[in-house]
N, C-alpha and C positions, 0 to 999 in steps of 0.2 A: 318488243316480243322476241322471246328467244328462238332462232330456229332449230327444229324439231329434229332430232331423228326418228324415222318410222320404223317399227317392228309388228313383221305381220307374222300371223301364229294361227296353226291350228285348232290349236284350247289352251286355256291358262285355267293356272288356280292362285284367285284371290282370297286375302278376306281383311275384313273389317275389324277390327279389335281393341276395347275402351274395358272402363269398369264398368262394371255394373248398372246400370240406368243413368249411362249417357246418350242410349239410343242408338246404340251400332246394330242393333236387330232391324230396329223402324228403315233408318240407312239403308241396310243391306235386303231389306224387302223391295225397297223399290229401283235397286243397285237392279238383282234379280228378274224381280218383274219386268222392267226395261230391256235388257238381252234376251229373257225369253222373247218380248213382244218382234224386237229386232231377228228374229231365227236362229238365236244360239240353242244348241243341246243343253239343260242344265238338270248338275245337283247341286245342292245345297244342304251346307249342314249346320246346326247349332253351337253354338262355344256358349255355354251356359256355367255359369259357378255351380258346384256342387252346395255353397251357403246361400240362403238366402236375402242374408243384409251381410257380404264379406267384407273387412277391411275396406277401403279406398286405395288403389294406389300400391298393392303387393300384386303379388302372381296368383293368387288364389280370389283374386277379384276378375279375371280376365275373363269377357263376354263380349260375345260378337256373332261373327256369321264367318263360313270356308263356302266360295262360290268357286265350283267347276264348269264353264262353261266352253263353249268350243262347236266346231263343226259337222259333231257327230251325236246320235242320242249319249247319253250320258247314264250308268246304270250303278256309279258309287262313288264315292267322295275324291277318288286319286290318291295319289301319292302326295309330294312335296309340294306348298306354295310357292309359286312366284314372286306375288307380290304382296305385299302386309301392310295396309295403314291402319297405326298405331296411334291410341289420343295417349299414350304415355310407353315409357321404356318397360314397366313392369310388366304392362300388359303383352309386348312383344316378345320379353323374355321368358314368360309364361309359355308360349309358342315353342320357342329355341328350347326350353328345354323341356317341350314333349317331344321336342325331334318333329316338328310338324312343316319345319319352312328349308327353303333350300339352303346354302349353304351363300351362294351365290345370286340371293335375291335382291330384289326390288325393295327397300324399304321407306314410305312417305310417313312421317311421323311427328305430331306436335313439336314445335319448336319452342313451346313458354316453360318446360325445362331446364334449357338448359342455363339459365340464369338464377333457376330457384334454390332459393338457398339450403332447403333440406333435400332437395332431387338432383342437385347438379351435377353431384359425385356418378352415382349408380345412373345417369342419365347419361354421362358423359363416357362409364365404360360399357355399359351394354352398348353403345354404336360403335365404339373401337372394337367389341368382338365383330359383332356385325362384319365390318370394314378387313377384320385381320382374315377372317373366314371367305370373303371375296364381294362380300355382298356391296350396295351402293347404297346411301343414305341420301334422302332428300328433305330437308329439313320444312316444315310446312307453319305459319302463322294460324295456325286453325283457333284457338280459343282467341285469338287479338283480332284476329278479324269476325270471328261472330260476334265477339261483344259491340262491333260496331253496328248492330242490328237488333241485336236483343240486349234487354239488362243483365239477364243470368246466361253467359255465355254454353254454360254446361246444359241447357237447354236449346240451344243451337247449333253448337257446333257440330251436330251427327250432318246436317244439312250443308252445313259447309263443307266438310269434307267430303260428303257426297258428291258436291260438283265436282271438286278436284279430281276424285276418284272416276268421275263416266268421263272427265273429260283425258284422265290418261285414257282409259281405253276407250277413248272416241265412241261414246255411247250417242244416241240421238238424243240432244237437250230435250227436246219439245215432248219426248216418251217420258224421260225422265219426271219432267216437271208435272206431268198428266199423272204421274204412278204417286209422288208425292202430294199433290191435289186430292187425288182418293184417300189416302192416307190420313191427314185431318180435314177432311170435307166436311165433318161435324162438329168442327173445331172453332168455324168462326168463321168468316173474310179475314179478319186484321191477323189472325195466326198463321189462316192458308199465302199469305201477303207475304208476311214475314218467314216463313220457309222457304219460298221457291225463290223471293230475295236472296237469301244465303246459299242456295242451291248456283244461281247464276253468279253471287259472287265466286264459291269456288269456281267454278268451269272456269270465271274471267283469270283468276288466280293462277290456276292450271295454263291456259293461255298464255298468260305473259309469260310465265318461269319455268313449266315442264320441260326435260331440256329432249323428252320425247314421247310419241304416244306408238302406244300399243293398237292393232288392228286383231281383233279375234275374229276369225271366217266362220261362217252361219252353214247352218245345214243346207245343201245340195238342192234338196226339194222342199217348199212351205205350205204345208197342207193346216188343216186345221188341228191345233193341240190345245192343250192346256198345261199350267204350271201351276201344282198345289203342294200342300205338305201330306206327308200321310194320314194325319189325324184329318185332315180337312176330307179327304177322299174316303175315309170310313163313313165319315158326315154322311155324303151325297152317296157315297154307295149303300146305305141302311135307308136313305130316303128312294131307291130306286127299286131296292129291295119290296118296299111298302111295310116297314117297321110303321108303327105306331105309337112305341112306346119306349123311352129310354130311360132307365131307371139308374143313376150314379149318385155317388159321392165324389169329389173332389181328391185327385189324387195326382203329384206329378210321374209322367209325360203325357198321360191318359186328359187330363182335365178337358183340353184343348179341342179335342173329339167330340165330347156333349157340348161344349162352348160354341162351338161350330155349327152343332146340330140344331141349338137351341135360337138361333138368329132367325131359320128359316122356315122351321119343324111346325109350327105353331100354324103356320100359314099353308102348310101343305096337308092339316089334319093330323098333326103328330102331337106329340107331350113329350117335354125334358122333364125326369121328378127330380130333384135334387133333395135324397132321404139323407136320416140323419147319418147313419155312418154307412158302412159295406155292408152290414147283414142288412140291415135293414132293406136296402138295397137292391138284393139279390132274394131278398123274398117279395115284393113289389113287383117283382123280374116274372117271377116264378108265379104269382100270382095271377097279373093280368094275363102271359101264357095259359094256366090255366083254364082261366076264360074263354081262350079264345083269339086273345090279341099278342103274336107271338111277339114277343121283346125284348129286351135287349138291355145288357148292364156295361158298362166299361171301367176298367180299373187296371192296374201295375201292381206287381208281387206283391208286397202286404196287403194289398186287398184280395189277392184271389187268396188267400191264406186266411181270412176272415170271411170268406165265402164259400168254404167245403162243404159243412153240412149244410147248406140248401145246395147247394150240388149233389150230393147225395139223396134231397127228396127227389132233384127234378129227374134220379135216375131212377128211383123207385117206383114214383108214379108216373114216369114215361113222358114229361110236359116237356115240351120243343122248349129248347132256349138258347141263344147266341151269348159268348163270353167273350168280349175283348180285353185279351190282356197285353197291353201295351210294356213290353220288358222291361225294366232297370238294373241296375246293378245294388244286389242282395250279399249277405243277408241281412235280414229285420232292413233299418232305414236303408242301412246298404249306399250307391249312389245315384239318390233322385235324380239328379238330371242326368245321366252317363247313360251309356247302351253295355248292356249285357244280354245272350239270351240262355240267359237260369232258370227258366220257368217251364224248363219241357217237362223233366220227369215230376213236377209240382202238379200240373196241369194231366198229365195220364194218372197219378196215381194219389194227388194227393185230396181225397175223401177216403168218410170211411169205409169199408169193406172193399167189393171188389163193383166198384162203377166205372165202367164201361161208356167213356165221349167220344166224340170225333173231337180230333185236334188239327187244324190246319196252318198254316204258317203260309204267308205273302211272304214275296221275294223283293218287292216292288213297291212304290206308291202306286201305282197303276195297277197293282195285282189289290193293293189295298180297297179299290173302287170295287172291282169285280166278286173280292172273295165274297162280299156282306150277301151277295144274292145269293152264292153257293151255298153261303152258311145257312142262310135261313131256310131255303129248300130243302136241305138234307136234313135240318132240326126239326121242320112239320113230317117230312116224310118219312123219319125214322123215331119220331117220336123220345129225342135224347139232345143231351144239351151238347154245343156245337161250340168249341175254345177256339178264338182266331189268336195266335199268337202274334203281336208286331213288336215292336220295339222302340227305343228311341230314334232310333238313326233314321228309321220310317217316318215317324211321330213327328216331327221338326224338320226335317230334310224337304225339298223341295224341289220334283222331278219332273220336265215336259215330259205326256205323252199322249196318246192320237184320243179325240173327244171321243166319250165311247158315244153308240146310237143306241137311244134309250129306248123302248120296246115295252110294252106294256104284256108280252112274255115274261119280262123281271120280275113280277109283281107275282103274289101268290094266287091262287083259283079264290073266288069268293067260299068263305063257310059253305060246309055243307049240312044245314042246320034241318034239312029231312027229317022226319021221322026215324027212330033208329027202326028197323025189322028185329023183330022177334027175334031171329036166331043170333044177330048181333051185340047182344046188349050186354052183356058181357065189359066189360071197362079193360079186360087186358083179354082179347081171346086170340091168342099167338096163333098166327100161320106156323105150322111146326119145321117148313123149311128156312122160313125167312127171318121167325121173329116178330114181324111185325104183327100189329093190330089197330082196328083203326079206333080214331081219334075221337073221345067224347065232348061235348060242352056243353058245360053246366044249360039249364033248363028247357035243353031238347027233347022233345018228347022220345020218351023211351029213352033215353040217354042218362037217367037219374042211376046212380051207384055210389056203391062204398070206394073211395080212394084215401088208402094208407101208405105211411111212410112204413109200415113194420112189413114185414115178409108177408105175399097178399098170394091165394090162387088164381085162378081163371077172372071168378066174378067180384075181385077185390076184397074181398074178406079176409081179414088174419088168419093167416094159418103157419102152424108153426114145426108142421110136420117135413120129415126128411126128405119126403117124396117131392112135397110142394116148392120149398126151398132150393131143392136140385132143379125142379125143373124151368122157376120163374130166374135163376141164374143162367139158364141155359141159353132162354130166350133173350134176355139182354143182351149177352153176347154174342148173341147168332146174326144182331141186328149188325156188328162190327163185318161179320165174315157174310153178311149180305151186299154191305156198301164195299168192300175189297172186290168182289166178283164185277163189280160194275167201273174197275178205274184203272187206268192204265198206264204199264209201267214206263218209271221215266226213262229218256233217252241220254247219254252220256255226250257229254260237248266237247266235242274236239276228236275223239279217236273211239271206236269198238271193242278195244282191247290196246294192251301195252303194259308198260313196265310199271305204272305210279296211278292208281285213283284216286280221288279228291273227292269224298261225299261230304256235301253241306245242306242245313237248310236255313229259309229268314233270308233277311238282308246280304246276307254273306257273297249271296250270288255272283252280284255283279265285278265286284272286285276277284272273288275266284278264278271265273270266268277271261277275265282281261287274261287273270296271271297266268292260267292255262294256255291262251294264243300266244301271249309275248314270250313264254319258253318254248312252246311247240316252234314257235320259228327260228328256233335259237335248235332245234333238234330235237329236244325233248320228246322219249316219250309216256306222255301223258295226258290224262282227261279229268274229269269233272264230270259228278252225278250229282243234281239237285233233286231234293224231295220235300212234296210240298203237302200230301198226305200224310203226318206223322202216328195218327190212331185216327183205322189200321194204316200198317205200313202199306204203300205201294206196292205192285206184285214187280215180279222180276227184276228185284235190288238184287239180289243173291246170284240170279244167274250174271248181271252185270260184273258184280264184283271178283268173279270166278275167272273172269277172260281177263284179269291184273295180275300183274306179280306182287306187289302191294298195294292196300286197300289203307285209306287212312282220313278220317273226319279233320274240316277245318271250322273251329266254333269260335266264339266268342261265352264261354265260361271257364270253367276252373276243370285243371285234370293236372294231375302229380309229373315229372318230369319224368322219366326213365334216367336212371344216373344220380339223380338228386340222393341226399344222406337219406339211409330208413328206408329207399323206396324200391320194391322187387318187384318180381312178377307177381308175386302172391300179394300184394298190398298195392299195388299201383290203383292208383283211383282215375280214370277214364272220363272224357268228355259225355254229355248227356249222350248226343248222340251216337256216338262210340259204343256206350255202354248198352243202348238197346239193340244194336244192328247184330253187335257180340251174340247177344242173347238170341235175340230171332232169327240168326241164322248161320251161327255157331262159326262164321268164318272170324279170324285171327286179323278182326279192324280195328288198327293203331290211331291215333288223334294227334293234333297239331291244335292246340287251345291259348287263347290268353284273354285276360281279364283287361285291358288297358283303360276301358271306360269311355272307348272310341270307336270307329267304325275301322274295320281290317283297312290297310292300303294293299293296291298289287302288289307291290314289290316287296314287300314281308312275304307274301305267298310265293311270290318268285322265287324267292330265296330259300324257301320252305321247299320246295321242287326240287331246286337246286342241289342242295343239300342231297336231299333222300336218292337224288339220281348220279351224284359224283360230280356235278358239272358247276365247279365251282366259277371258275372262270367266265362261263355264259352265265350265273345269276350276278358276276359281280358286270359285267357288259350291260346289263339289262337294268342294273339300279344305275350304273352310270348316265347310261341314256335316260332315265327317269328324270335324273334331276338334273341332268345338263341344259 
């Protein structure tokens, strides 16, 4: 057995990386689940192909899993990796040239390359870059030693490597093996046998030849948590909600959500519909709301794009309804598995005329759990359909944080299925301050009315007059500037005021956030305004942004460069969020946008600080220490 050098660390970032269905997800789920159970802080993010059957064995086949984990909670994917095992050179190279690994990494990597006759070339210079750039190769037996366990090696060797992998960072075998156990526990004895076989062979692997292992230190205090994905946590936060009803179609990053929903839903009084396509859908959605039973559709940009007009009736006739639109990158198929978030100004304005949602955006998986309650509350109470925007990075990403205490407050009041009164019965009869009106359901007594999609008065009737039309618009809208009066504005992280603001919302948070501290200690002055209200806006963005010298959005979609050929004042095209804040409150907010198909790192936002504030030197200090 070789002896070891130890390196002990406050958090690393690994990850897993093979083609396509060799199982670096299954791997890297129980890679995960094992650290969390040990008290690491973790994220975790997806490496998915944007094809669905890509090549073998090129860079556009590269899937896997990027695990951050470390001694602190964890709120975004990081910077650069540390360490990468690789079941092939292409898949690694994939990596290197999104610019995702250090320069000076750790790299464990199949070794039945380098003999093959059509890989030995490109196998043999991708680790000489590796090596020239400073990194370390460690060559690993992984398909020769699964094959001696299974017949189809490519079917085990994710388990092999896995041991290798807990055994460099000294994971607890006995977690490990229990995480994998759950894993195929419906798979047989003789399958569960032959994993956790292959499992102890890597560790023994690792053992004899690692020539060191890595120690990652656990959070300070271990209370009770949990580690889920965000689809998973919309799951259990719509069942805590007290949904009853979830109406989808099949769409990527979105699927995983009703798939989730559907394992437990059934058993706690619930329904998954799987209609035929989006509209369908989303009127089923609209439908059993109607009724009475407020619920719930999920879907990603081409479906909410086939879902307008019933968003348009559910604003007409007033029906509560919750929209989960889990982001991708657009347009039309755009990139199914990638994170973008292009679907704000879709989501405010795209139905016909002038309909009036709440649109909210999680920062978090852990915000992912709690919004489903909000959303459903403010969609029965304001009688209007309720957009949660997430994303992929949400969607797939995998966050500890503290078990929420579930409260039978979550849950909505029972019907109030009364008698309507006399003076009530009216189907829309607006409170003229607030908008609202309350809520009918089909076969309550007194409760029977006319409900149109066409422009309707008081007592639902068509009506098509000037007066009517002015005033049932007025009331839709009053319901927006009723729920503003009731929320409060957000707070800026890091500083009151100073030279540079950073307004984000989504996912974005966490990494913003970092990059905000790690320049504030470098000097910086700067902060950070997250907004999690996007319609309406939060109150007091504007006076926030007034106590900066510059105001500037950091997103994840598309917005023109400043400088670029063609592009002026007068023509510049603006980040979503940019371009509302412009509008609602006329102050001069500039954007910092990009498309990459990934989730932001700090140190692009560092840099992005940096920049805007002259301090070039402290953001190049600040990436150094990143990847050192």
């Amino acid at each position: 057995m070789q002896e070891k050098k130890r390196l002990k660390v406050g958090e690393h970032i690994t990850e897993l990386v093979s083609d396509s269905g060799e199982g670096a997800q299954k791997a890297s789920v129980a890679f995960a689940k094992a650290s969390a159970l040990m008290g690491n802080g973790l994220w975790t993010v997806e490496v998915i192909p944007a094809e669905i059957q890509p090549p073998p064995h090129t860079v556009g086949a590269t899937s896997g899993n990027r695990i951050r984990f470390g001694n602190k909670p964890m709120t975004n994917t990081g910077d650069l990796a540390d360490v990468v095992v690789a079941f092939n050179e292409m898949a690694l190279k994939g990596r290197m040239l999104n610019n995702m690994v250090k320069d000076d990494m750790l790299v464990l990597i199949d070794s039945q390359w380098a003999g093959h006759p059509v890989h030995k070339k490109t196998y043999n210079e991708v680790l000489d870059e590796v090596r020239r750039k400073g990194g370390t190769v460690i060559e690993v037996p992984i398909e020769k030693e699964a094959a001696r366990v299974v017949d189809d090696p490519r079917r085990g060797k994710n388990m092999f490597a896995l041991g290798v992998w807990a055994r460099l960072y000294t994971r607890d075998l006995e977690l490990v093996k229990s995480c994998v156990h759950e894993l195929f526990a419906k798979k047989g004895q003789e399958i569960i046998d032959n994993n956790l076989n292959l499992v102890q062979r890597g560790w023994d692997w690792g053992e004899e030849h690692l020539p060191l292992e890595i120690v990652v230190e656990t959070l300070p205090e271990l209370k009770p948590m949990l580690a889920m994905n965000g689809n998973t946590a919309i799951a259990l936060g719509a069942v805590a909600a007290g949904f009853e009803l979830c109406s989808m179609y099949p769409i990527t990053p979105a699927t995983s959500a009703s798939h989730a929903l559907a394992d437990f839903f059934e058993d706690l009084g619930g329904f998954v519909h799987q209609a035929e396509d989006e509209i369908a859908a989303i009127g089923v959605a609209v439908g059993a709301s109607f009724a009475g039973r407020t619920a719930l559709t999920i879907t990603s940009g081409p479906g909410m794009a086939l879902k307008t007009e019933f968003q348009g009736l559910a604003v007409m006739t007033e029906t509560p309804l919750v929209i989960v639109d889990v982001q991708r990158g657009g347009p039309s198929t755009g990139l199914p598995t990638k994170i973008e978030q292009s679907d704000l100004l879709h989501s405010l304005y795209g139905a016909p005329g002038d309909a009036p949602k709440i649109v909210i955006a999680p920062a978090s998986i852990e915000d992912c759990f709690h919004v489903m309650i909000t959303a459903r509350k403010l969609a029965e109470d304001f009688r209007i359909p309720v957009i949660v925007l997430t994303d992929a990075n949400l969607a797939t990403g995998q966050q500890m944080f503290d078990r929420p205490r579930l409260s039978t407050e979550m849950l909505p009041p029972p019907l109030d299925l009364s008698p309507v009164p006399e003076e009530e019965r009216n189907p829309f009869d607006w409170d003229e301050k607030t908008g609202l009106s309350r809520r009918h359901i089909p076969g309550q007594a007194g409760g029977t009315a006319v409900v149109t999609g066409l422009n309707h008065s008081r007592d639902g009737a068509v009506a098509h007059d000037k007066d009517s039309n002015e005033h049932s618009h007025t009331m839709r809208s009053r319901k927006l500037a009723t729920l503003f009066s009731t929320l409060k504005a957000p707070v800026p992280h890091g500083a009151e005021e100073g030279e540079l603001l950073l307004v984000c919302w989504g996912s974005t948070r966490g990494a913003i956030e970092e990059a905000v501290d790690r320049m504030r200690a470098q000097g910086a002055s700067v902060a950070s305004l997250h907004i999690t209200f996007l319609s309406p806006l939060q109150p007091g963005i504007k006076a926030v942004m007034q106590r900066f010298r510059k105001v500037m959005t950091i997103e994840l979609n598309y917005s023109d460069k400043a400088g670029d050929p063609l592009i002026t004042p007068d023509n510049r095209r603006y980040g979503q969020l940019a371009m509302m804040l412009r509008a609602q409150t006329l102050v001069d907010v500039d954007c910092w946008t990009r498309v990459p198909g990934r989730p932001l790192m700090p140190m692009e936002i560092a840099a992005v600080i940096a920049e805007e504030l002259g301090m070039r030197e402290a953001a190049t200090s600040v990436t150094q220490e990143t990847v050192a």
